[in-house]
N, C-alpha and C positions, 0 to 999 in steps of 0.2 A: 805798457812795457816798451823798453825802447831797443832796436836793433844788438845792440850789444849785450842785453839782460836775456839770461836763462830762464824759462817757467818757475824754477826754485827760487832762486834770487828776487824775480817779482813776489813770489807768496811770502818768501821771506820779508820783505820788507810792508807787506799788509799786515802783518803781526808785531811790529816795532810800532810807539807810539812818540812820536817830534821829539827823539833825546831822551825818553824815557831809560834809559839802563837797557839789559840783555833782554833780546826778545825772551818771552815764556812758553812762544808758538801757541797762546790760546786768542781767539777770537773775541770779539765783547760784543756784546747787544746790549747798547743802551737803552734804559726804561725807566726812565725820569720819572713818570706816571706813578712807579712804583713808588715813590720816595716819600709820599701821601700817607701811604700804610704803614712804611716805617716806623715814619715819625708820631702816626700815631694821630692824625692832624681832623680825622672824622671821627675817634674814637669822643665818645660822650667824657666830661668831664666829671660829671656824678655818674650814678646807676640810676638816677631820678628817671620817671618816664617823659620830665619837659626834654630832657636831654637829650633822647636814645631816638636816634636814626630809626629806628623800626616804629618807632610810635608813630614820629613825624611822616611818615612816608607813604601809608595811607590817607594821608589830608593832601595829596600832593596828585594834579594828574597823570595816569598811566606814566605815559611816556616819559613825563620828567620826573618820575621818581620808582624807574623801573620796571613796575608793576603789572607781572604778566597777566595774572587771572587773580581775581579776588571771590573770597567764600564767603558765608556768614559768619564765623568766629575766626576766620586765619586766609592769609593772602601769600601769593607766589610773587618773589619780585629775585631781580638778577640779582647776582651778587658783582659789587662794584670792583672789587679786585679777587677775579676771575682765579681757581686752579686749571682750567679749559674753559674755554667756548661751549655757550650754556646753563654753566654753573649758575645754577637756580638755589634758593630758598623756601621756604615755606615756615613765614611766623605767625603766631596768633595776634588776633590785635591786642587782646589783654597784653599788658606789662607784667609778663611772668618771669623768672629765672630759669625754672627747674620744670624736666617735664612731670615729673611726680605731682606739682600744682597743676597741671590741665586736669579740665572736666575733662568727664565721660566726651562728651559733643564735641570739645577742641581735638581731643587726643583720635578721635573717630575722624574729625573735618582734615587733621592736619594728616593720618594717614591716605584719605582719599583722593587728597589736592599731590600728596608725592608720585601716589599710583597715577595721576591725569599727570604732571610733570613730567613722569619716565614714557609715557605714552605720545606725547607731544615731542619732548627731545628726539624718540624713534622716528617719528616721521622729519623731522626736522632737520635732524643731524646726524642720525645714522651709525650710532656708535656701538661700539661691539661690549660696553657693556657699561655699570656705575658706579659710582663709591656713594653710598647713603648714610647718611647719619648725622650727630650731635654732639657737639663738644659742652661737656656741661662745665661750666666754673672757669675761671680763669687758668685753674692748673690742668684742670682737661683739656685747656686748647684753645676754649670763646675766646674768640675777637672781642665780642660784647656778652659779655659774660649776664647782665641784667636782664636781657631779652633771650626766651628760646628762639631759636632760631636750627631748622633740620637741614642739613645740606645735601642736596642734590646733583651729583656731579659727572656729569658724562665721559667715558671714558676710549679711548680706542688702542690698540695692541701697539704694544712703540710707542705711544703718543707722546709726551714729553718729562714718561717718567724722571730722566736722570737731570731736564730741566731745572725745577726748582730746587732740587733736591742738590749737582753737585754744581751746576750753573748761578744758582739760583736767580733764576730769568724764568718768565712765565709768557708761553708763545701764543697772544690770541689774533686769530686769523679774519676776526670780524668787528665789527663795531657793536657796543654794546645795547644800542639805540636799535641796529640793525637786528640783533639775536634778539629783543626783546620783539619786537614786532612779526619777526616768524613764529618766534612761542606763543603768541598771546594770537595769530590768524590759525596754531595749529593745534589749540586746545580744544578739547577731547571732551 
C-alpha cells in the first residue's frame, strides 16, 4: 500500500483481476488440483475391475496408494479429492456395486473398519462430529459408481460448509500423505 492509498482502495484493488472488467469484490482460491476431478481424468473408463482405482489400490504400498488400515474382505484408504481433512473410505476388495451384494462378513468387516475409522479421526483430528454414508449408482451421487465404497467424513461446526457449496473451493489444511500416516499410527 503506498502512502497516498486508503485501507479500502488497497482491498479494493486485491479484488480486481489485470483489466478484468468491474471488481465483483469476491476473493479466489485457486485449486488447479481440483481440475483432475472435474474432468473426470481418474474416473475408470469402463466399470471393469482392471479399471477401477479401488481394485488397483490395494496391490499398491500403503502410502502410495493411500491405504490407511486394511481388513480381511475391505480396506480404509483416503479419499484423493478430499470434502475435509481425513475424509476416509472403506471398500471391499471384491468388485461390487451395490451394498445389497455384500456378504454377511463384508457388510459386518466394512461396518467395523467405519466404527475403527471415526475412532481414529477422534483422536486424530478432533472433530465435533461426521457425515457417513454411500452414494449408490451414478444418480445417487458415486463418483465411481462400479465399486462400493462408504464415505467417512469428519466434520467440525463452521468448517467449510458454505465452501464447496457456494465457493465451490474445498479448504484442506494438511497433506494427504500427512492425514494418511496419522490415521494409519492412530488406528484403534
Amino acid at each position: 500500500m503506498s502512502a497516498e492509498q486508503t485501507p479500502e482502495q488497497t482491498s479494493e484493488q486485491a479484488y480486481l483481476q489485470d483489466g478484468v472488467g468491474e471488481s465483483d469484490m469476491l476473493e479466489r482460491l485457486w485449486t488447479p488440483y481440483r481440475m483432475a476431478y472435474i474432468r473426470g481424468e481418474n474416473k475408470p473408463a469402463d466399470a471393469s475391475a482392471a479399471q477401477c482405482p479401488f481394485c488397483r489400490i490395494p496391490t499398491l504400498p500403503d502410502d502410495e496408494g493411500l491405504v490407511v488400515a486394511r481388513g480381511e474382505l475391505a480396506f480404509v484408504v483416503l479419499n484423493l479429492y478430499p470434502y475435509a481433512p481425513g475424509h476416509v473410505m472403506v471398500c471391499p476388495y471384491r468388485h461390487i456395486a451395490e451394498y445389497t451384494e455384500t456378504t454377511e462378513a463384508e457388510a459386518a468387516e466394512i461396518a467395523a473398519l467405519t466404527k475403527r475409522a471415526v475412532e481414529a479421526l477422534r483422536v486424530v483430528s478432533r472433530p465435533a462430529g461426521f457425515n457417513i454414508g454411500m452414494n449408490q449408482g451414478e444418480a445417487g451421487g458415486a463418483g465411481i459408481a462400479a465399486h462400493l465404497h462408504q464415505h467417512i467424513v469428519p466434520r467440525w461446526v463452521g468448517d467449510q460448509n458454505f465452501m464447496p457449496v457456494i465457493g465451490r473451493t474445498k479448504t484442506l489444511p494438511q497433506l494427504l500423505a500427512d492425514t494418511r500416516r496419522l490415521l494409519a499410527e492412530a488406528w484403534i
